[in-house]
C-alpha positions as CSV (number, residue, x, y, z in Angstrom):
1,X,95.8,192.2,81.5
2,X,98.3,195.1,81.7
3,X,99.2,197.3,84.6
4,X,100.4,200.8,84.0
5,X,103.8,200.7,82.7
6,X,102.9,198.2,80.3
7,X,103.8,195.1,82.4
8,X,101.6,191.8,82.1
9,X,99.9,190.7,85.3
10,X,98.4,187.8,86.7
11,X,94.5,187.4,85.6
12,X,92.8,189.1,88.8
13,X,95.1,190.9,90.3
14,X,94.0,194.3,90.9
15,X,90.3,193.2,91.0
16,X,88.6,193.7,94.2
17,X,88.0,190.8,96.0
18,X,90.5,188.3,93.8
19,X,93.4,189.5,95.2
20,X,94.5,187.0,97.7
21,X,92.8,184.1,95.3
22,X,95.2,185.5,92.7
23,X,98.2,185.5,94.9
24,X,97.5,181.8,96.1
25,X,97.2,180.9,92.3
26,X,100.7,182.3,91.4
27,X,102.3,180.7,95.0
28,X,101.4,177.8,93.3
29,X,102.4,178.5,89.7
30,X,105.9,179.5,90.9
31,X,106.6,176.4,92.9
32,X,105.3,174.0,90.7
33,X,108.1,171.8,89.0
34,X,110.9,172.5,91.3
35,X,112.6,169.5,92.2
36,X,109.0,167.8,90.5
37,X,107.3,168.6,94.3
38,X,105.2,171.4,95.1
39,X,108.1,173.4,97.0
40,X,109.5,177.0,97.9
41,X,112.7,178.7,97.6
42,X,113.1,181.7,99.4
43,X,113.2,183.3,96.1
44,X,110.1,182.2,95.1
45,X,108.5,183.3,97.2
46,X,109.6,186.9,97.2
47,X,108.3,186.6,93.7
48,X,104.7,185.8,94.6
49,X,104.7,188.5,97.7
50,X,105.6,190.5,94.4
51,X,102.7,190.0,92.6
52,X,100.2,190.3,96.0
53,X,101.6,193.7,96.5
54,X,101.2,195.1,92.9
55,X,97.6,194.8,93.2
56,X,95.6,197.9,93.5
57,X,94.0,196.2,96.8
58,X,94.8,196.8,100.3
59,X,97.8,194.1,99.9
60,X,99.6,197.0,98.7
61,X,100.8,198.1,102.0
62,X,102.7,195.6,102.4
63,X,105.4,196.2,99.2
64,X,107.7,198.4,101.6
65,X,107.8,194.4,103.8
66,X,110.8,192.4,102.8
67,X,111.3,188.6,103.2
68,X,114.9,188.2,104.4
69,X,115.2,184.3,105.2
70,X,113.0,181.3,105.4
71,X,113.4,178.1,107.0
72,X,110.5,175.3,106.7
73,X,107.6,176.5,108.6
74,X,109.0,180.2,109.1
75,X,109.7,183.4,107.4
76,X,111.5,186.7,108.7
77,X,110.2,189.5,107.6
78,X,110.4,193.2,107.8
79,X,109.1,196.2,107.1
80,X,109.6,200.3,108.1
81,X,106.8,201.4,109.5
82,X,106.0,204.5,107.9
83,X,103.3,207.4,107.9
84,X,101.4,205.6,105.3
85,X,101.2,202.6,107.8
86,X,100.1,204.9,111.2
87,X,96.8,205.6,112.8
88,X,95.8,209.1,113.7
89,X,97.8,208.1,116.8
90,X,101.0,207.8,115.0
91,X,101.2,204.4,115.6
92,X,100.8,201.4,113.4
93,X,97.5,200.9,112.3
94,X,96.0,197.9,113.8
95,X,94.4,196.9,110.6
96,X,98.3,196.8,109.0
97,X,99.1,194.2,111.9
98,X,96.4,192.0,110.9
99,X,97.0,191.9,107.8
100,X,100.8,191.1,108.5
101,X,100.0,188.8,110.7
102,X,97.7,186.8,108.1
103,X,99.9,187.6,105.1
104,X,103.0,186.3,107.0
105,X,101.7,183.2,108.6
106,X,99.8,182.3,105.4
107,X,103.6,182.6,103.5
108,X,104.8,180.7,106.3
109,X,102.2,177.7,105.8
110,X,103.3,177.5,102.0
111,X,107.0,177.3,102.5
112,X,106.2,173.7,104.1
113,X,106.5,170.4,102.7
114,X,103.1,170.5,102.2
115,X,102.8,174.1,100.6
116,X,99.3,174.5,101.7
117,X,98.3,177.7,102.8
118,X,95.5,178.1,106.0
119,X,92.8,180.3,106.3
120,X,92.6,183.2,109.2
121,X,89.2,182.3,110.8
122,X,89.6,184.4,114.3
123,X,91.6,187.3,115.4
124,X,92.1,189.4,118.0
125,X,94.6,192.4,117.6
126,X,94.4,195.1,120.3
C-alpha cells in the first residue's frame, strides 16, 4: 500500500489495531542480517520508530520524539512537548506518558542481545 505522497508502506501500517504488530514486524525486518544475528544499530532503529510514527494511529504523536543514543539495554530519547501533546491543563497528557513509556522501554528491550521486545501488562501513570 501507498500513503499520501506516493510512498510505499509497510502492509498494516495505518490500520487500526495493526500498528504496533506492524512496527514489531519491521524492527525485525531491519535488524535481520546484520552481522548474521538479530541485532540493532542505533540507526536502525530510528528507521523502525520511522515507520510506527507514519501510521495514521495514535503512534503518531510520537514523530516530534528523537532517538539520540543507545547503548544495550537503553535508549535516550527526546521529544518537545508541545500543544498537540497537553491536556486541558497545559500539561502533558498522561495518555502521551504512557505511551512513551511503553514505546521507549519496548525499543529499549529490542536493542538487546536478545532483540525481543516485552509486553506492557500494568501501569500506573498519575
Amino acid at each position: 500500500p501507498r500513503k499520501p505522497g506516493g510512498k510505499p508502506r509497510p502492509a498494516g501500517v495505518g490500520v487500526p489495531g495493526r500498528g504496533r504488530a506492524v512496527w514489531l514486524a519491521v524492527c525485525r525486518r531491519v535488524a535481520v542480517g546484520r552481522a548474521g544475528s538479530m541485532g540493532f544499530t542505533v540507526e536502525s532503529l530510528r528507521e523502525a520508530m520511522k515507520y510506527m510514527v507514519e501510521s495514521q494511529g495514535f503512534d503518531r504523536v510520537l514523530r516530534k520524539m528523537k532517538l539520540l543514543s543507545a547503548t544495550p539495554g537503553k535508549i535516550v530519547c527526546e521529544m518537545k512537548v508541545e500543544e498537540e501533546h497537553t491536556n486541558r491543563g497545559g500539561t502533558l497528557h498522561g495518555g502521551l506518558t504512557a505511551t512513551l513509556v511503553d514505546v521507549v522501554s519496548t525499543t529499549a528491550l529490542l536493542y538487546t542481545e536478545r532483540a525481543m521486545p516485552g509486553v506492557s501488562v500494568d501501569m500506573n501513570i498519575t
